[in-house]
N, C-alpha and C positions, 0 to 999 in steps of 0.2 A: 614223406610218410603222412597218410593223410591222419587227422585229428583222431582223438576219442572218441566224438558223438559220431563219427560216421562209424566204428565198428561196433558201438553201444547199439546202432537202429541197428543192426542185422540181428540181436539178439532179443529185443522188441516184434522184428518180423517172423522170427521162430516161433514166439510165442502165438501167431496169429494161425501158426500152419497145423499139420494135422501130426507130423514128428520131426518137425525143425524145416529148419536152412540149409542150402546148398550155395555155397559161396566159390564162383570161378574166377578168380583173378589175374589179370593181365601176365603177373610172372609167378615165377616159382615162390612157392612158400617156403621160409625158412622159419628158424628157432624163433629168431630174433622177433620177426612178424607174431609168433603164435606166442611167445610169451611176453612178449612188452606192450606190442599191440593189444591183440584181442584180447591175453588175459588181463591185461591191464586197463583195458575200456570197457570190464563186466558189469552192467549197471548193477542197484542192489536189487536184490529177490532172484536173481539168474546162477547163484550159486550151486543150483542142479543142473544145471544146463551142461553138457559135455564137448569139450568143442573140439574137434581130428580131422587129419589131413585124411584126405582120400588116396586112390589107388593113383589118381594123375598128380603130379607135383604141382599142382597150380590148383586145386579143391581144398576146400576145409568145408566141412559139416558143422552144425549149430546144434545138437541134439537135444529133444526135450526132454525131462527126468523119468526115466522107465521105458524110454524106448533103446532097443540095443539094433544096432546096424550087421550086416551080414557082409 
């Protein structure tokens, strides 16, 4: 399981982009990853930020507050 700060910068480099992060990881995303993990390595002020798995099992999205995904 890699650390906190490594899922913390991917929400640092959403905030760099124009409506988030595209995050593809070597395996399948599961609960465990999206709720302990990433929501649990939110730095503070990211509390808007939305974070969902994509259409491929191995995507999750970083999204910035106000942008909605299709």
């Amino acid at each position: 399981m890699p650390d906190l700060s490594y899922w913390s910068a991917f929400f640092h480099r959403a905030a760099k982009e124009e409506i988030g992060a595209t995050i593809i990881l070597d395996q399948e995303v599961n609960d465990d990853v999206l709720r302990k993990q990433i929501h649990g390595s939110r730095p503070p002020g990211f509390d808007d930020y939305t974070v969902c798995q994509g259409s491929l099992p191995n995507t999750i999205f970083i999204v910035k507050p106000g942008v909605t995904l299709d």
